[in-house]
N, C-alpha and C positions, 0 to 999 in steps of 0.2 A: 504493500500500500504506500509506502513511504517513498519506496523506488519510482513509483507511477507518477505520484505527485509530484518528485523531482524532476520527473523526465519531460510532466506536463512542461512543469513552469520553465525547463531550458525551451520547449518547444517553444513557448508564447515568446521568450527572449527576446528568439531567433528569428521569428515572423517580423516583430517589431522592429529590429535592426534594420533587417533587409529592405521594411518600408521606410525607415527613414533616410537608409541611407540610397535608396533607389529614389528617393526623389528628389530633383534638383533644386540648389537654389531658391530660384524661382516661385517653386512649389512647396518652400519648407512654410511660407503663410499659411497654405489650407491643411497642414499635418500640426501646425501647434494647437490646432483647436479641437482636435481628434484622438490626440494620442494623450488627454492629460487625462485630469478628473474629470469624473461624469462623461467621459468620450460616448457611452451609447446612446445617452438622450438626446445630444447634437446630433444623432444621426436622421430622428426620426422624420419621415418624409409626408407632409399631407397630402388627402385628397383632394380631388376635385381640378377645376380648369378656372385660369385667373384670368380675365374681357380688361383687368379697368387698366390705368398708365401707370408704366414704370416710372419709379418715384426713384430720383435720383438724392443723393441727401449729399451736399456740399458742406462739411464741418470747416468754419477759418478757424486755425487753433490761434490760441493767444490770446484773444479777446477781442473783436472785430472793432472800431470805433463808428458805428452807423452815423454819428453826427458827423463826421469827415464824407462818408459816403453817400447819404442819402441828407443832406448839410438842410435845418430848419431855417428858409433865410428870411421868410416871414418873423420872425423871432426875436428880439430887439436883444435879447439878453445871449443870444448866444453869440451873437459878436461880443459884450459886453464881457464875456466869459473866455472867449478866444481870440485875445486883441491879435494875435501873432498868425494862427493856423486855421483859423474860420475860412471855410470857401469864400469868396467874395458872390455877391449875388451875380458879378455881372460875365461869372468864369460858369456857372452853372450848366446845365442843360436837362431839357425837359422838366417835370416839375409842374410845381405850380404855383401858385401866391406865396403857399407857405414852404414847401417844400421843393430845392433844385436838385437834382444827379451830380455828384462829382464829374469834372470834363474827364477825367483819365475813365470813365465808362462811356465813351463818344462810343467804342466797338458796338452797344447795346443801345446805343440809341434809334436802331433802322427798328429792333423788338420792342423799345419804348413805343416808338410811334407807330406803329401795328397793332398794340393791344397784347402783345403776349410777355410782357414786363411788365411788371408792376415793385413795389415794396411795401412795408410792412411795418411802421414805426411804434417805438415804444413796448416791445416786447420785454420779454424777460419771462425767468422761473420764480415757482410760487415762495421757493427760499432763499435767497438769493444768496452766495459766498462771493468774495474776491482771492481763495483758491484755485488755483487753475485745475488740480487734480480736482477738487471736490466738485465745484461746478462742472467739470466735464463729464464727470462720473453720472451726477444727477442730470443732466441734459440728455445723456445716450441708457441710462436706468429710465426716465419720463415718469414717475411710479411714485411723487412725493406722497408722506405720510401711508405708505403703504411698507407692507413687506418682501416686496417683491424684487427680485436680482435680477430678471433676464434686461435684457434690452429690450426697447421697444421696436425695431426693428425685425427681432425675433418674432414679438408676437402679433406684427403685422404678417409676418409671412406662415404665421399658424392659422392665422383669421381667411388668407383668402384663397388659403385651401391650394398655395401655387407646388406644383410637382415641378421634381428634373434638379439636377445638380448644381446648375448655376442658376436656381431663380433667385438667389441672394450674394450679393459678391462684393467686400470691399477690396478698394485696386488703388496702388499706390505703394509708397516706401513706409508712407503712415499708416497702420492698419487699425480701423477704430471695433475691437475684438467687443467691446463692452454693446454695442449699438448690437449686433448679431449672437450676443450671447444668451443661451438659452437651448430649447427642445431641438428647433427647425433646423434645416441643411441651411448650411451656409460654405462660399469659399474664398478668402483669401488672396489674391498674389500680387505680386508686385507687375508685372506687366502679360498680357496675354503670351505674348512669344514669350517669355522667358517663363511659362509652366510646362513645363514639360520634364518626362522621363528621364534620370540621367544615363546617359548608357544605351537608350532604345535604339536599337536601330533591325533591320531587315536578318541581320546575321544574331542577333541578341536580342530577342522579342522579349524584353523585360514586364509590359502590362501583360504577357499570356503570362507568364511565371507567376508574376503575381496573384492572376487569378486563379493560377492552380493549387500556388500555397496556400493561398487564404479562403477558395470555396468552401473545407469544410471545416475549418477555425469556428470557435465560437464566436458568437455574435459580438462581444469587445472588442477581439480582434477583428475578427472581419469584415467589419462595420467600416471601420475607416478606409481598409483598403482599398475595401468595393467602394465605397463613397468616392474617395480618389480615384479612383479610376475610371469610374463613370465620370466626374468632371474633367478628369484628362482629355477622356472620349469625347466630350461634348466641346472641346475648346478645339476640336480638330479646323473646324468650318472656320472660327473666327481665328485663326493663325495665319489662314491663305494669306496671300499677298493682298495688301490692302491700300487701294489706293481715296482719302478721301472725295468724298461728291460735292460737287456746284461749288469748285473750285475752293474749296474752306481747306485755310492752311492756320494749324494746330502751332501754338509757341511752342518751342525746343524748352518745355519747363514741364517739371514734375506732371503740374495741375493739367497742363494739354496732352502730356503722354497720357496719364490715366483717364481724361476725357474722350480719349480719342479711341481707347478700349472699349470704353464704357458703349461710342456708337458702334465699334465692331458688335459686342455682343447682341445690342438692341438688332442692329440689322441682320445681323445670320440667323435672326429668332432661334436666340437659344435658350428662350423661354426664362429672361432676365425680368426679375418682379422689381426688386429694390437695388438701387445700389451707393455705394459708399465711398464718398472718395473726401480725403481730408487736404487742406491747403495753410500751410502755417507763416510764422514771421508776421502777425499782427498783432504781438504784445510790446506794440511802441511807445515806452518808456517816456524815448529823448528822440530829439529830430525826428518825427513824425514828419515838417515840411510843409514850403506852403503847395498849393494846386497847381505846380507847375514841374513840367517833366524832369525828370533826375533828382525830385526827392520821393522820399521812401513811402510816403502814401499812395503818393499819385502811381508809383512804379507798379506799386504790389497789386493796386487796384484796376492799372492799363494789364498787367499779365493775366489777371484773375478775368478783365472783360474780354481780352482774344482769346483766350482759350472755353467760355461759354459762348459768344460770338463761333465759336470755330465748331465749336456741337452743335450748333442750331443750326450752320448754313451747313453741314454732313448732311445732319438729318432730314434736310428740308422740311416745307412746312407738312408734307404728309405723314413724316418721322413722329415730326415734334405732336403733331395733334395728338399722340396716344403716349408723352411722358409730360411728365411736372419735376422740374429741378427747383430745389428750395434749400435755401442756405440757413444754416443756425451758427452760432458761436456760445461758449459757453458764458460768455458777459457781456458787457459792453463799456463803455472806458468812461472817466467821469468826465462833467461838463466843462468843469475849467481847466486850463493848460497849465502845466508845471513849468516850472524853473528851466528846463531842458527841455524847452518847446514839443513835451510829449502830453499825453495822458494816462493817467495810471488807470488802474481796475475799479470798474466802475458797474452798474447795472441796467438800467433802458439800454435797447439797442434796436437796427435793422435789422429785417430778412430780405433775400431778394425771392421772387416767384416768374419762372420762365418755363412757357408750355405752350402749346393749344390753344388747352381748356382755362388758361385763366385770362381773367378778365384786365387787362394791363394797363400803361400808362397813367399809371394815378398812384399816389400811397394812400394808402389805408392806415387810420390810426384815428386813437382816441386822445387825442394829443395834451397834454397835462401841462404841457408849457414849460421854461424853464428857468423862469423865476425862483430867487433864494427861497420863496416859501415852498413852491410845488418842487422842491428837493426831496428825494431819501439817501441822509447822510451824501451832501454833494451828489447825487446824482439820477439821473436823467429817473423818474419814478416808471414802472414796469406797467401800463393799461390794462395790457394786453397780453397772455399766457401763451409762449409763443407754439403748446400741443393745442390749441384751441386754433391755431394760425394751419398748422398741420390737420388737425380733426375734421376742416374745414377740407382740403385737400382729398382727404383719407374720404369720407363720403360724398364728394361731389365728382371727384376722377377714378378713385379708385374700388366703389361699390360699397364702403362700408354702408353698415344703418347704423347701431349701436357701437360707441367708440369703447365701450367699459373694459373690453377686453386687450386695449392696446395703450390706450390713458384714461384709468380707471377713477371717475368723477370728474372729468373734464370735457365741460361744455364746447360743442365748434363754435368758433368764431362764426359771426352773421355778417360779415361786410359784406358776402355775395362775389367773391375775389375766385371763383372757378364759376366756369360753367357747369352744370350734371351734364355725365356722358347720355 
């Protein structure tokens, strides 16, 4: 008996080895989430067939400063607040009385004036921290005053019932594990070409091997394998040589490599539900900059708008009619400028919303103003719950009715910021 037990557990070892070291690089994102604890609950795969749009989630890490980007210039006090790095009203674009676009998003201005941009001001979480781990933690948990650990991304993709290997994928060098942690399949990787087999080739069929080892494995093991290797399987299509469409050319940066994934998947329908791609360098301290090219707002802001510019003209507008991209940050920066022409950690903040289906050129907000009274603790006060900005999304594009099961007690927003498919 003793003997058996040892011989299992070399066996499981050696299964384990082989998968990790059988897959490359590339592919060690979709095996760190498989091979830990609880690896068989991640595997489980829903039923059913998902009609509504792939919900792209754009995280800025750092802490995004929405008054820089979506700048209030109706606002007397936010000049008053930012003598130094205030947009000027007369650099703006798009907009409106009270609200202008930063010009370093000129790229989004042809989606502005189409109707398929819009913004979102004055959001925030119901608890607010100026921790970067803690608020990001609670932003991709969405689950305040609950006990609940998964992500909500998870239990978006338990709700709508989507099947197939990649209907869940963050892509990127930053993988946000917390946003897809939980029951549902989820995969990982840093760029589509670079998942792949290490070793496979025509003379070394390493995926048959694997699935010879691991067919009659017990389901811990065998779970991840086969999970792997059915999204190996499925990433075959969108590896082809890819050339983008209606001439949209992708910036040589992180945010556009993983964007420009993210349209392979959509378009080889490999039956991509959500996905996940994270863009950092927006916790600007100091030299934040005024609204003119080669300082650090404008820069981060002109890459972050060519590279959603550059997934929209991919997708064209038939692409785009069946996804919704929606940026969150885990804070937003306070209203007055420091010492160091930055801003420190603060709470109100922007979303941006590009799709189709949503209703664009205009921000939405409950707008509290920002006046020393309508402050919390110096900054920008939160209206607006930015899952209720989402829940809004989730049942007008994406089929939900009852949100409870994905932000449990959280009302959608009413501003009518989507169309229902």
């Amino acid at each position: 008996m003793t003997a058996t037990a040892c011989c299992d557990e070399s066996k499981t070892l050696t299964r384990r080895g082989v998968l990790a070291r059988g897959l490359a690089a590339g592919a060690a994102g979709a095996l760190a989430g498989l091979v830990g604890e609880g690896l068989s609950t991640r595997l489980a795969f829903a039923a059913g067939a998902y009609t509504g749009d792939t919900l792209v989630v754009l995280s800025l890490r750092g802490g995004f400063d929405g008054l820089s980007a979506i700048a209030p210039i109706g606002d007397a006090d936010y000049y008053r607040a930012r003598p130094s790095i205030a947009v000027p009203k007369s650099q703006v674009i798009g907009g409106n009385a009270m609200f202008g676009l930063h010009p370093a998003l000129a790229p989004l201005l042809p989606m502005w004036k189409n109707g398929s941009l819009a913004a979102v001001h004055a959001v925030g979480q119901p608890n607010p921290t100026r921790s970067h781990f803690a608020a990001m933690e609670e932003m991709e948990r969405a689950a305040a005053g609950t006990s609940l650990r998964s992500g909500w991304l998870d239990r978006m993709l338990g709700v709508t019932g989507a099947t197939g290997p990649l209907a869940g994928v963050s892509l990127g060098t930053a993988m946000p594990a917390r946003l897809f942690a939980g029951a549902a399949t989820d995969v990982s990787m840093a760029t589509v070409d670079g998942f792949t087999l290490a070793g496979e080739s025509a003379t070394r069929p390493m995926a048959a091997a694997l699935r010879a080892m691991y067919g009659s494995a017990p389901g811990p093991l065998s779970g991840p394998a086969l999970a792997a290797d059915a999204a190996l399987t499925a990433t075959v299509a969108p590896r082809a040589a890819y050339t983008p469409a209606n001439g949209a050319v992708y910036p040589k940066t992180p945010l556009g490599t993983a964007l420009r994934d993210v349209a392979r998947l959509i378009k080889s329908r490999s039956g991509l539900v959500a996905a996940a791609v994270d863009s950092g360098d927006w916790d600007m301290h100091e030299g934040l900059g005024t609204a003119v090219k080669g300082q650090r707002m404008y820069d981060n802001l002109a890459q972050t708008a060519a590279a959603l510019a550059a997934f929209a003209a991919d997708l064209g507008p038939s692409g785009m009619a069946h996804v919704t991209v929606v940026t969150v940050s885990e804070f937003g920066r306070r209203v007055a400028e420091n010492a160091s022409k930055g801003v420190d950690h603060g709470h109100g903040n922007a979303m941006l919303l590009m799709g189709g289906g949503v209703r664009g050129g205009t921000v939405y907000s409950a707008w509290p103003g920002l006046a020393p009274g309508a402050l919390v603790d110096g900054d920008l006060a939160a209206t607006t719950d930015y899952r209720a900005v989402i829940g809004e999304i989730l049942q007008k594009r994406c089929g939900f009715g009852s949100l409870a099961d994905v932000f449990p007690g959280v009302v959608p927003a009413s501003f009518g910021l989507a169309t229902a498919r």
